[in-house]
Structures are given as C-alpha cells and as structure tokens.
C-alpha positions as CSV (number, residue, x, y, z in Angstrom):
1,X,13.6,7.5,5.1
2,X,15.6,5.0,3.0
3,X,14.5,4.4,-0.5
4,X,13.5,0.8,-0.5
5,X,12.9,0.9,-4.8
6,X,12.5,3.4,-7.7
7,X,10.6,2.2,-10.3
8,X,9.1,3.5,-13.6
9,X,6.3,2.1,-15.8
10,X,7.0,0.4,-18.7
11,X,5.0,2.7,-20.7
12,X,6.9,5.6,-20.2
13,X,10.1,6.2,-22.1
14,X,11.3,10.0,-20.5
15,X,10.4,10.8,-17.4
16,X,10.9,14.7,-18.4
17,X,7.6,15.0,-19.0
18,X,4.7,17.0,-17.7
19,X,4.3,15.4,-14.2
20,X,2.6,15.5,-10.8
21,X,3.5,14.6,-7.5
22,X,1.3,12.5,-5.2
23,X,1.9,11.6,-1.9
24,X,1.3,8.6,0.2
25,X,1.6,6.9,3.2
26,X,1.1,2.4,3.9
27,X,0.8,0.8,7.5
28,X,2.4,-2.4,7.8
29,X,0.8,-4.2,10.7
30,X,1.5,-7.5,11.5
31,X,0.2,-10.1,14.0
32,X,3.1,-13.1,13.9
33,X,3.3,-14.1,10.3
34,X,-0.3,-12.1,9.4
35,X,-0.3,-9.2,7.9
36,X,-3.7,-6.8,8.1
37,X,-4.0,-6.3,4.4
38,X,-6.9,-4.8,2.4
39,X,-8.1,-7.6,-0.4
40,X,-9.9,-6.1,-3.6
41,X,-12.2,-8.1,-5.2
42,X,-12.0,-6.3,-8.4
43,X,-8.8,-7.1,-8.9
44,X,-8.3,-10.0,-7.2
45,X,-4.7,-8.7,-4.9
46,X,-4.2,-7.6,-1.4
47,X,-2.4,-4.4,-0.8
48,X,-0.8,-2.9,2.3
49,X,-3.5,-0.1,4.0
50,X,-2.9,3.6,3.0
51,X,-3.4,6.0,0.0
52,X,-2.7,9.5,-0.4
53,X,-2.0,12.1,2.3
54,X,-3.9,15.3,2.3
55,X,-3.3,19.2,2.5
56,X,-2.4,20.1,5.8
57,X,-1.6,16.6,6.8
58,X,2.1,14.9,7.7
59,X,2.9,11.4,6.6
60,X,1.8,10.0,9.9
61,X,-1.4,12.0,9.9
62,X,-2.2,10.5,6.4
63,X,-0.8,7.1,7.9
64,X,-3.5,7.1,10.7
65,X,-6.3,8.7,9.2
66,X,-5.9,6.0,6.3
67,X,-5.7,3.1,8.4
68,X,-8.7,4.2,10.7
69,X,-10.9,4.8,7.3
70,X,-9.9,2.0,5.4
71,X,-9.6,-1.1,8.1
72,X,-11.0,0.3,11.7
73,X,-7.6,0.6,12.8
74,X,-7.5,1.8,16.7
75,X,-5.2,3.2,18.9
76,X,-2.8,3.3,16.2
77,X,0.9,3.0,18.0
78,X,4.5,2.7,17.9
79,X,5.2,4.2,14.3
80,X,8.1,3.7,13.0
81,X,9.8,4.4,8.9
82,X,10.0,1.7,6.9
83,X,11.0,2.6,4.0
84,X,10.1,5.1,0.8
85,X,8.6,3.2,-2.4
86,X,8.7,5.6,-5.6
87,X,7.1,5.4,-8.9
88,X,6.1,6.5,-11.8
89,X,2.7,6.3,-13.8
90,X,1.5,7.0,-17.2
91,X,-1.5,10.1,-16.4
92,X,-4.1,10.6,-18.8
93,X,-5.6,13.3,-17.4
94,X,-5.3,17.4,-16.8
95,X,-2.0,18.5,-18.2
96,X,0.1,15.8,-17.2
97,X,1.5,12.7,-18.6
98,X,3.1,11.3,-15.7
99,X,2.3,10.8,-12.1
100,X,4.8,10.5,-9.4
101,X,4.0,8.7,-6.5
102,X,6.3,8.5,-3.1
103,X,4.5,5.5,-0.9
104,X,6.3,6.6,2.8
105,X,5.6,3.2,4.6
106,X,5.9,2.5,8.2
107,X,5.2,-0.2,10.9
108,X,2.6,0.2,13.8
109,X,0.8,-1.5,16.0
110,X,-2.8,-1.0,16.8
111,X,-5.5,-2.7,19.1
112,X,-6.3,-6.5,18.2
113,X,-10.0,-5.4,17.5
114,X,-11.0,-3.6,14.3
115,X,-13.8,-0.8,14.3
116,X,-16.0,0.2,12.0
117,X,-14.4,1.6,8.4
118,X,-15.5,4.4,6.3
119,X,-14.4,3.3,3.2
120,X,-15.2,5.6,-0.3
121,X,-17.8,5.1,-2.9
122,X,-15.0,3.6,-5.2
123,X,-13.6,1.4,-2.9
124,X,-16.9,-0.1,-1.6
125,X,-17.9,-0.6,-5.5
126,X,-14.7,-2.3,-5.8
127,X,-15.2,-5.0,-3.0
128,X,-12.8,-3.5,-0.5
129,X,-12.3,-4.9,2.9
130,X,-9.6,-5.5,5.6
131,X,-8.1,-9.0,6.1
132,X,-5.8,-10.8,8.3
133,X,-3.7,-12.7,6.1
134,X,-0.1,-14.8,6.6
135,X,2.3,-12.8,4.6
136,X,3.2,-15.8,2.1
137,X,0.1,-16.8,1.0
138,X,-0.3,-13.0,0.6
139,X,2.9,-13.0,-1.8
140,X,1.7,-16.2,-3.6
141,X,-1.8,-14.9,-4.3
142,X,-0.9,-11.4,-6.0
143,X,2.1,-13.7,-7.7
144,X,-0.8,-16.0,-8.9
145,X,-2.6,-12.6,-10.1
146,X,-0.1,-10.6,-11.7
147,X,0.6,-13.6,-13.8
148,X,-2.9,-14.9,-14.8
149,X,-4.9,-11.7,-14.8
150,X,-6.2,-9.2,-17.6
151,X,-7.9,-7.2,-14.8
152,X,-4.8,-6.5,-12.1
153,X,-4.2,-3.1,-10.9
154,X,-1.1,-1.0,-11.5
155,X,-0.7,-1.4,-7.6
156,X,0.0,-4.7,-7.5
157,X,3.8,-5.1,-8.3
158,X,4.8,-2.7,-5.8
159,X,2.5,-4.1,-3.0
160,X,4.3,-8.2,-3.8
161,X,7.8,-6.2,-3.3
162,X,6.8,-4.3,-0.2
163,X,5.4,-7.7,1.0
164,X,9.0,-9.5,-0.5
165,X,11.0,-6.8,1.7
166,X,8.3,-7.5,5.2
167,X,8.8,-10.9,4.9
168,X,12.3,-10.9,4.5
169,X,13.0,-7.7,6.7
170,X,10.4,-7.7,9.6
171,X,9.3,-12.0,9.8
172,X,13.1,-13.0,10.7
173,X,13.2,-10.2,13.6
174,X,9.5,-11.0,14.9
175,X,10.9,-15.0,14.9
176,X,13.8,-14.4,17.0
C-alpha cells in the first residue's frame, strides 16, 4: 500500500523512544461529492470512519467491522487500498512514550441505506454520529477548527489531509 504521509508530532524530538504500534483501518465512501464521515461534537471535526483493527483480524476485517459499528454500513463492497497514513503520538501511559499508528485506508462502496450503529460508551459521550457531507465543506469546517479551537483532537490534521488527497485523488475520477 503506498504511503500517502509520515508524520510525527511536534512534541516529540526522537522517535527512538519506548513505542507501541497500533493499527488501523478508514473507509472512504463517497456518494458524488459526499463523503459518509463521522462528525464529533466534542471536538467539533469530521473524520473518515474506522479505528483500530483487532487480534485475529486483517485490515479489511477491521475495515468492515468498523464501518458497520460506527455508521450502519451494509453490504460493505468493492474494497480497494488507498493509501497508508503513519504517525506518531506522544503516550503517556504504560511504559511507552510514543504511539505509532499506521491508518491503512481504503475505498468501498456499501448500500445507500444506513443500519443501526453500535457505537462505544466514549464515542456516544462524545456526540458521535455518521454524516453525509460534500467533501469541501468537510475540508473547510475541520480548517475552521484546527485554527479556532482549544478543544480539537489530535486526529484532525490527518483526517483534512486524507480529505485534501480524496478530493484531489478520487472527486476528479468520479467527475469524468
């Protein structure tokens, strides 16, 4: 899977540091110039669908199992890489200082209607939910947050450059 960016946090100054590896995998669905997105009203940003892949699972496991907790995803289809986002995270917990995280993201298509989600306590408490939103205003509203915003997530820059790369990569093909 190609690389799309690497990116470290501006907090850390070595990366040889005690570290952990997590693993995850984003769906990028999109319906003309919409993009099924999950908005978080605790920190006011949309992010692509996804989160971490479990034991026993492959990335497309994790990629469908993700998509049908988080947005009612069905008859997820047609997967296909996208590209590999990597970063790295202060950690302030257990015995590590850093945490490495590979985002594997691909497109998919699923059926137009959404079923029910099982989102988790935390994301619930944080005001989850799946949206339909056109890519742009997607980009212009986590723009608008990253800039004005004491309470933004760490997730947030990558999720405006995957967004960037979809609307630059995937809109001019779907227009053709």
């Amino acid at each position: 899977m190609r690389l799309l960016k690497s990116t470290v946090h501006p907090d850390i100054k070595s990366i040889d540091q005690p570290s952990f590896l997590r693993l995850a995998a984003r769906g990028i669905i999109l319906k003309g110039e919409s993009v099924l997105m999950l908005y978080t009203q605790r920190y006011d940003d949309y992010t692509l669908p996804g989160g971490g892949i479990d034991s026993g699972e492959n990335q497309v496991q994790g990629l469908i199992r993700e998509l049908t907790e988080e947005t009612g995803a069905q008859n997820i289809r047609n997967v296909e890489a996208f590209g590999l986002y990597e970063e790295y995270r202060p950690w302030y917990k257990d015995d590590f200082n850093i945490m490495r995280m590979k985002s594997y993201c691909y497109t998919c298509d699923i059926d137009e209607t959404l079923g029910e989600t099982s989102l988790e306590d935390y994301e619930v408490k944080n005001g989850m939910k799946a949206v339909w939103i056109n890519v742009h205003d997607a980009i212009q509203h986590n723009l608008e947050t990253i800039k004005n915003s004491d309470k933004k997530g760490m997730s947030i820059e990558r999720e405006t450059f995957l967004l960037s790369l979809i609307r630059d990569e995937l809109l001019v093909k779907s227009t053709c």
